[in-house]
N, C-alpha and C positions, 0 to 999 in steps of 0.2 A: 472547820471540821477536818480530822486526818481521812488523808485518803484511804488509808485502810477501812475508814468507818462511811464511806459513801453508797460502797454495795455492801454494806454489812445486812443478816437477816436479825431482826429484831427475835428473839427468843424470850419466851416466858419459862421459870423456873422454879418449881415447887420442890425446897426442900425442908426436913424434919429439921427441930431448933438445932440439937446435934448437928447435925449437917450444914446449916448455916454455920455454928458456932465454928466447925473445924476450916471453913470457908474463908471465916473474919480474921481466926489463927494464920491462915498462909497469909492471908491478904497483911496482916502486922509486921511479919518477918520480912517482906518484900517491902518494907518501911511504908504502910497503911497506901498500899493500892485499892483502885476501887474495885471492889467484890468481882466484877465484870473483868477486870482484869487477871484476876486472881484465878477467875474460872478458864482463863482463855493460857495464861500460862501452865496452869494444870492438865488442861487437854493437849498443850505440845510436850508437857514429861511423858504424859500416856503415851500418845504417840511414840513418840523417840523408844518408849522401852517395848513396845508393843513391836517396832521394826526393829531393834536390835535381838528380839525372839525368835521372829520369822526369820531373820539369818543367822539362828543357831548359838549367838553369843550368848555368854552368860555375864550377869549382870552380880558383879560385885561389892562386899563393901567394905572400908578396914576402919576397924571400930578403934577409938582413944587411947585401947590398948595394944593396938599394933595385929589384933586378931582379924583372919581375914572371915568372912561368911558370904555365901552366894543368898542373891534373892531368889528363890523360889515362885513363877506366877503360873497361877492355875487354871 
């Protein structure tokens, strides 16, 4: 067992098919991690953009055609 998963807390997770499906989506592009993983890399992007808020940065993005757009979070 990794050690990161020795004090791990066991969490239950109710989400809508939607929700799952967009879940399985990330989990495929990460070349078919397991769903649990999938959820746990998605809560350090939250993270990470949710502290680059708190210090004021703005989070960009430049789209294929070279256009830049700021994310906007609410």
């Amino acid at each position: 067992m990794p050690e990161q998963d020795k004090n791990a807390d066991k969490l239950t997770l109710r989400l809508s098919a939607d929700n799952r499906k967009v879940l399985e989506w990330i989990a495929s592009r990460y070349g078919n991690i397991t769903l649990s993983e999938a959820v746990r890399r998605a809560l350090g992007t939250e993270k990470f953009l949710l502290e680059q808020k708190e210090k004021g940065a703005s989070i960009l993005i430049q789209q294929s055609d070279g256009r830049v757009k700021e994310i906007v979070f609410r």
